[in-house]
Structure formats: structure tokens, C-alpha cells
MARLUM-956499 format. One line per 8 residues: number of its first residue (from 1); for each residue x, y, z of N, C-alpha, C. Coordinates in steps of 0.05 Angstrom, whole numbers, plus 5000, padded with zeros to 4 digits. Each point is the difference from the previous one (the first is absolute). Layout:
% MARLUM-956499
NUM = X:Y:Z:X:Y:Z:X:Y:Z | ... $
This chain:
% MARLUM-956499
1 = 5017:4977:5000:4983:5023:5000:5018:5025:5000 | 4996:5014:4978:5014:5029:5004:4997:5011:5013 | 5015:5029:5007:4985:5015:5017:5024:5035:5000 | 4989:5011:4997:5010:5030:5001:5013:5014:5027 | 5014:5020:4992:5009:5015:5031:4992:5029:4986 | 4990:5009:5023:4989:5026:4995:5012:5010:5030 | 4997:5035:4989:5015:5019:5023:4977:4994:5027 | 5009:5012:5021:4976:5000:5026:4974:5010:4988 $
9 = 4988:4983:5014:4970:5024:4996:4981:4983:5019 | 4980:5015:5000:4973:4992:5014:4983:4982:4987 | 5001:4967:5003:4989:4983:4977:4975:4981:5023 | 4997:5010:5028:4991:4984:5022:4972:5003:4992 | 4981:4988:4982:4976:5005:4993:4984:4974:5009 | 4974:4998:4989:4981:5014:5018:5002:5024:5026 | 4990:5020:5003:4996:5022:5025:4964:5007:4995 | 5005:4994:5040:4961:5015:4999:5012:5037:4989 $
17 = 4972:5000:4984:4994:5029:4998:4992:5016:5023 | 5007:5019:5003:4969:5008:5028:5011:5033:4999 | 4972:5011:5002:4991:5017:4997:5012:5025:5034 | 5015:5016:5004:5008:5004:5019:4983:5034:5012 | 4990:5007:5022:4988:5021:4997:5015:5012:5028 | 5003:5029:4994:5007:5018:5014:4992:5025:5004 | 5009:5016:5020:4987:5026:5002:5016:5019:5027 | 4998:5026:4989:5004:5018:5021:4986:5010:5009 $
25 = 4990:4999:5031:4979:5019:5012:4991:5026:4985 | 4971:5007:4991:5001:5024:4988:4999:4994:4974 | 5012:4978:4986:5002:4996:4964:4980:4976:4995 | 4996:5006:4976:4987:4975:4988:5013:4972:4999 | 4992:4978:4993:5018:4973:5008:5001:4997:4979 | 5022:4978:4996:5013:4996:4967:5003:4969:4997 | 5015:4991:4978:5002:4976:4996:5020:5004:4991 | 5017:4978:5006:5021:4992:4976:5006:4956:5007 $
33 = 5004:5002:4976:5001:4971:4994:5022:4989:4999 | 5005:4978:5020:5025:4989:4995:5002:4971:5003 | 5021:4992:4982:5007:4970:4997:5023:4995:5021 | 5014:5014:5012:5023:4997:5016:4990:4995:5029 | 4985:4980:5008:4990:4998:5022:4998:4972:5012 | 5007:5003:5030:5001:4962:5002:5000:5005:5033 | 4993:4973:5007:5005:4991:5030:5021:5005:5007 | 5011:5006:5026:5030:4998:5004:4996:4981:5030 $
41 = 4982:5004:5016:4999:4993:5026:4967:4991:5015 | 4990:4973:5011:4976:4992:5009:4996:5015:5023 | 5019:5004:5022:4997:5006:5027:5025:5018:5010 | 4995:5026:5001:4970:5016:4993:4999:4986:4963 | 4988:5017:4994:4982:4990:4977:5010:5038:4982 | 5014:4990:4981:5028:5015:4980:4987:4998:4978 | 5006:5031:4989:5002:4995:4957:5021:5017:5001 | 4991:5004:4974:5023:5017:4995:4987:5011:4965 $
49 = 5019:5023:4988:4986:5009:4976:5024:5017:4996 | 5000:5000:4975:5024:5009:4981:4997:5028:4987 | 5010:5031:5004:4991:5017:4983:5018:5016:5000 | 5001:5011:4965:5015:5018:4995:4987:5022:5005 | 5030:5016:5010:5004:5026:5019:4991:5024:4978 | 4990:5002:4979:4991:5018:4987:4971:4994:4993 | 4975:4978:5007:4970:5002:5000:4993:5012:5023 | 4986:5011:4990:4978:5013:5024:4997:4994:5017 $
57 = 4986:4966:5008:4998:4988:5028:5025:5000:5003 | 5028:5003:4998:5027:4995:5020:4993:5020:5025 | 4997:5031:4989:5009:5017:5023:4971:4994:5029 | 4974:4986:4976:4989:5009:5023:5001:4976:5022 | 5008:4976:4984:5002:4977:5025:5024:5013:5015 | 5021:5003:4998:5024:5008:5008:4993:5023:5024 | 4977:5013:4983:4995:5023:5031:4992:4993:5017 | 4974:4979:4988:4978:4998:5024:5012:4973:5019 $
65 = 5013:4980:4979:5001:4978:5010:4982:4975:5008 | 4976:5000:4979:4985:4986:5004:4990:4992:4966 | 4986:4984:4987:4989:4993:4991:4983:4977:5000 | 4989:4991:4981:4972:4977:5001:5007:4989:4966 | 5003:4972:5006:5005:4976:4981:4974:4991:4988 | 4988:4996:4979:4975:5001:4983:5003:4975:4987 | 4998:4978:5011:4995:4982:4976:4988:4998:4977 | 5005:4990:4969:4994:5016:4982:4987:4972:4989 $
73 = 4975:5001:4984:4987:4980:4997:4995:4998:4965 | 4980:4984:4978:4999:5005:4978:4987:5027:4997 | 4986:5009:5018:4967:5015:4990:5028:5031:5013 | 5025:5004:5008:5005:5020:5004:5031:5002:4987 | 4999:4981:4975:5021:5005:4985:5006:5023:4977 | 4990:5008:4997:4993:5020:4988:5008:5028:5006 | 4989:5007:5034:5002:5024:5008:5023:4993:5015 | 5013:4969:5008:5030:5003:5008:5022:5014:4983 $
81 = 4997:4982:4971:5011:5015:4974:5008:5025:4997 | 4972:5014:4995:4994:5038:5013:5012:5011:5016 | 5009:4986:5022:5007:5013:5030:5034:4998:5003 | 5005:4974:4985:5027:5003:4990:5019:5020:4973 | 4985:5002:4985:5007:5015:4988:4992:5033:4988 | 4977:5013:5017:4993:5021:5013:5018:5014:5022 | 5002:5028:5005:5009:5001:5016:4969:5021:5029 | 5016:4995:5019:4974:5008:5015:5000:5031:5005 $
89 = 5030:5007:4993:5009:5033:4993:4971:5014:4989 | 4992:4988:4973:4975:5013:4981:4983:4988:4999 | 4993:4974:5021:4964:4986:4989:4999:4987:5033 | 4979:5005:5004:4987:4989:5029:4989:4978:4983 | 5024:4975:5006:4997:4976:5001:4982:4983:5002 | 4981:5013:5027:4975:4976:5015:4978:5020:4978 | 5002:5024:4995:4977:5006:4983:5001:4989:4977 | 5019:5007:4993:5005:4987:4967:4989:4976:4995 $
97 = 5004:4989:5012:4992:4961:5003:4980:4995:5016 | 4988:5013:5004:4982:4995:5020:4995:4986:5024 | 5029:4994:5018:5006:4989:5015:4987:5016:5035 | 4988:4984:5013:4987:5007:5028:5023:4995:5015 | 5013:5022:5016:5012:5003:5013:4997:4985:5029 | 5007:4989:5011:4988:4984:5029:5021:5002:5027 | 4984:5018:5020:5013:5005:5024:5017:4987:5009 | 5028:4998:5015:5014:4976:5008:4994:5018:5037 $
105 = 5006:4973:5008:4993:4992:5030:5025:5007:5006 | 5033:4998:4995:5024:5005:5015:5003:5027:4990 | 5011:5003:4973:5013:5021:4983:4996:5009:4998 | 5001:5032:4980:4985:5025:4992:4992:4987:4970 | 5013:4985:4987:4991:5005:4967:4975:4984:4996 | 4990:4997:4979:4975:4982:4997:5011:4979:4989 | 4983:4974:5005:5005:4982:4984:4977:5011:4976 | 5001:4975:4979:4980:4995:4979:4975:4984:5004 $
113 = 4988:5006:5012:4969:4987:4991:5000:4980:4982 | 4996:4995:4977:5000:4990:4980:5029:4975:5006 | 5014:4999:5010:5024:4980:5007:4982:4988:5016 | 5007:4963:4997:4987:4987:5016:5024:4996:5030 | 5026:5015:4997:5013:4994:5029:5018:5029:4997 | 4993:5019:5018:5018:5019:5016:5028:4994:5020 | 5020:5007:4988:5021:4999:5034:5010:5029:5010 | 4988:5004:5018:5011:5019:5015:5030:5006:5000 $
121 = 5014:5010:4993:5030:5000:5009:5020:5028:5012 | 5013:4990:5014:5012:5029:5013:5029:4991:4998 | 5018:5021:4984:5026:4997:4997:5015:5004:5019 | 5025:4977:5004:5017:4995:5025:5016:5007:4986 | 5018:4993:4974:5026:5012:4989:5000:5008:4971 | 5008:5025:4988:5005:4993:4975:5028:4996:4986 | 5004:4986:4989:5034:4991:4984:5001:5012:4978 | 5023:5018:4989:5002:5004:4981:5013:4975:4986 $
129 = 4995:4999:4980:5006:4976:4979:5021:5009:4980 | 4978:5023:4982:5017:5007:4978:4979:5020:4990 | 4987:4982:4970:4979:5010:4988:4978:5008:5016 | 4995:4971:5022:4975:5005:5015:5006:4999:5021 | 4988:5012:5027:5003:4996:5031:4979:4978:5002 | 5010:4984:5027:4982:4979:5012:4983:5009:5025 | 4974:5007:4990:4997:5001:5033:4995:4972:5009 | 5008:5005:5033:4999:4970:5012:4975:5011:5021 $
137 = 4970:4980:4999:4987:5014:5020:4976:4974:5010 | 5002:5008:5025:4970:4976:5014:4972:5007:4997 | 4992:4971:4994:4975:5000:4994:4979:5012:5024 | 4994:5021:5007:4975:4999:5027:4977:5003:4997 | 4984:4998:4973:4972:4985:5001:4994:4988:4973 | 4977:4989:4994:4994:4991:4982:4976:4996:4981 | 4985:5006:4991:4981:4996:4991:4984:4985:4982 | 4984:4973:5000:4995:4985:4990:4966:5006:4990 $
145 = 4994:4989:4970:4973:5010:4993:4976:4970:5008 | 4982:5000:5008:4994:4989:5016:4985:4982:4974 | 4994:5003:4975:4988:4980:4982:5019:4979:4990 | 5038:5001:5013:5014:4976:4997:5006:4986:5029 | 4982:5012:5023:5003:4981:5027:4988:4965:4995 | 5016:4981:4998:4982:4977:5000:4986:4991:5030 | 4989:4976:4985:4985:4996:5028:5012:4992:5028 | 5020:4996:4997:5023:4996:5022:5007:5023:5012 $
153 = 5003:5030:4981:5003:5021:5017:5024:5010:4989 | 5007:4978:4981:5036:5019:4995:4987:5011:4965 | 5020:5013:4997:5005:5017:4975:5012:4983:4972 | 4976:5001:4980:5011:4978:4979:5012:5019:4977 | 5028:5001:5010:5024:5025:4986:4987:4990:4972 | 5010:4974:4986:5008:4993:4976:4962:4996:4992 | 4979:5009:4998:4985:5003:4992:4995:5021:4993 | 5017:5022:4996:4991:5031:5007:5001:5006:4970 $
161 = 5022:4984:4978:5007:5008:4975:5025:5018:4998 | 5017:4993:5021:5028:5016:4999:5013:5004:4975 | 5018:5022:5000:5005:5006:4972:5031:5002:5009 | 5025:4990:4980:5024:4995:5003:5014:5017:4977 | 5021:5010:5008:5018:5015:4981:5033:4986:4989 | 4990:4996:4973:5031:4983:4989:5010:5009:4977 | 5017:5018:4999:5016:5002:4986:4985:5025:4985 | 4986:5019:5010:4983:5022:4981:4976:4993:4996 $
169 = 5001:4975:5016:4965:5001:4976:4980:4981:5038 | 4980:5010:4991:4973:4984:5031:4995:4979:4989 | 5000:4977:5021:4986:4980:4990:4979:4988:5034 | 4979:4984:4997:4991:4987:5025:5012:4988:4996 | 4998:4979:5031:5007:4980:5015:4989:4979:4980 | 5022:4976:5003:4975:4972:4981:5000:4979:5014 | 5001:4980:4998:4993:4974:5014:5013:4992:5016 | 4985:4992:5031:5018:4994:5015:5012:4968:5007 $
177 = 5029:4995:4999:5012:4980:4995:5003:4987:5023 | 5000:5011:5023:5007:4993:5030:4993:5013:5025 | 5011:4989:5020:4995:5026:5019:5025:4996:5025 | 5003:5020:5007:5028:4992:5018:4999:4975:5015 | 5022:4985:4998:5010:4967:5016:4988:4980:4967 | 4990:5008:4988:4988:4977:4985:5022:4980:4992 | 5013:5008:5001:5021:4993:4983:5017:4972:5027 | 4998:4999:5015:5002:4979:5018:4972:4993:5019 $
185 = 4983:4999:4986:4970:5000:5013:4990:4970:5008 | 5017:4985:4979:4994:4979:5001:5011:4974:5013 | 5030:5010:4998:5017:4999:5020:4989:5005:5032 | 4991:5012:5008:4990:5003:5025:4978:4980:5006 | 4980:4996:4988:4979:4988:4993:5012:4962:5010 | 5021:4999:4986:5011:4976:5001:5015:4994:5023 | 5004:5015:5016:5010:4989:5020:4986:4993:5022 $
């Protein structure tokens, strides 16, 4: 099997999309969209999100130190698109798209309504990187939409129609192949 060498680059694809919202006391709330986002830590309970120091949302997370994580679903791919490549400098974002802004219980910014999961987050560090700074920040609330609670009471994430970012282009989630341990499931079983 062949295979090429190429210079460094960013090739770690699939990334959740998600929709990130912020605000300064006093201003309208904004969006900006980002693929640079991931778990870092369960307990406390960590993300983290990737942004260059020249969009709009940099200065205002950087001021306030808070924002809200928007899971991005099929039915809000569209106005993620928009929100990424808009800036919030010249278009009120949640008007434009017609996105319902939704109170958060910790933070100042709103989550999204229309997102079937909100994370509260409040920034503990930011790293400069390079192109982009990292903020590093804990999760302190959450918000779940109550038409994916199953009957058990927990939250059915992968029914929501998550939308994934690879390589420039959205795609959903597709069939699921496993689920964590499967893979020695049976093994257990047997002993």
C-alpha cells in the first residue's frame, strides 16, 4: 500500500460542529461556530474551543470569560454555516437565523433554544497556540431538551441528528457500529 508524506497539518477529522454563544453585559449575543472543540476533562467536567484572535467572539469570550456550547443538529446546519462565516461585527446572528436565544442558569450568555443540549462554560485558562488561542474552561450547567429524555430519564444524545465537521464540508452521524466495551463484551459474558 502506498502512501504519501505531507507537511504538518490538521488532518484529525471527524469534529462536532457546535454552535458557540457569547455576550457582553449591555450587547446583543452573537454566535460564532467552531470545529476546534473537544472534551479535555470528566471531573470537573472540561471543554475546551479553539479561536482565532481576530473574530469577533475572541475579545468577547476573553473579556467576559464565559460562554455556552450549542450542539448543532441537521435542522440547524444551515444557520451554523451562516454563523461561521458571518461576522457578528454587521449581522445580529440570532435575528438573522432566527434563532431563540435561551436564558442560562450559571453564565451571562444565552444558550440556543433551538440546540437540543446547552453547556454552560466558564473559562479557567486561555493558551496562546499560534493562529488560535485555546480557551480551557468548566462545564457549570447544562441544558437538555426534554423531547430526547427517554423513558429511563437519561438524554438520548445520538437521536438528536448531530451534525459533524470533516474536512470543510457537514455531514450527520451514521450507523451505529458499537458501543463502548463491545469489543470484549463477549469475553466477559464468558467467563
Amino acid at each position: 500500500m502506498a502512501k504519501q508524506h505531507w507537511k504538518p497539518g490538521n488532518m484529525l477529522y471527524p469534529l462536532p460542529v457546535v454552535m458557540v454563544s457569547c455576550q457582553r453585559e449591555g450587547e446583543r449575543p452573537n454566535i460564532i461556530t467552531v470545529a476546534w472543540a473537544g472534551t479535555v476533562c470528566s471531573d470537573p467536567a472540561m471543554v475546551s474551543i479553539s479561536v482565532r484572535k481576530e473574530r469577533y467572539s475572541y475579545e468577547i469570550i476573553r473579556d467576559t470569560r464565559e460562554f455556552v456550547i450549542n450542539l448543532v443538529t441537521e435542522r440547524l446546519a444551515f444557520a451554523t454555516d451562516f454563523c461561521g462565516v458571518r461576522s457578528g461585527r454587521e449581522v445580529d446572528k440570532f435575528q438573522r437565523m432566527q434563532l431563540t436565544p435561551l436564558a442560562s442558569a450559571k453564565v451571562g450568555p444565552p444558550g440556543i433554544v433551538e440546540s437540543p443540549l446547552n453547556l454552560e462554560c466558564r473559562v479557567k485558562e486561555i493558551l496562546p497556540l499560534g493562529s488560535h488561542d485555546l480557551f480551557l474552561a468548566e462545564v457549570v450547567g447544562v441544558t437538555a431538551e426534554d423531547d430526547y429524555m427517554d423513558q429511563d430519564g437519561r438524554f438520548a444524545l445520538n437521536q438528536t441528528g448531530l451534525v459533524t465537521y470533516s474536512h470543510g464540508e457537514y455531514f450527520t452521524l451514521g450507523k451505529k457500529l458499537g458501543k463502548f466495551g463491545y469489543s470484549v463484551q463477549k469475553e466477559k459474558k464468558g467467563r
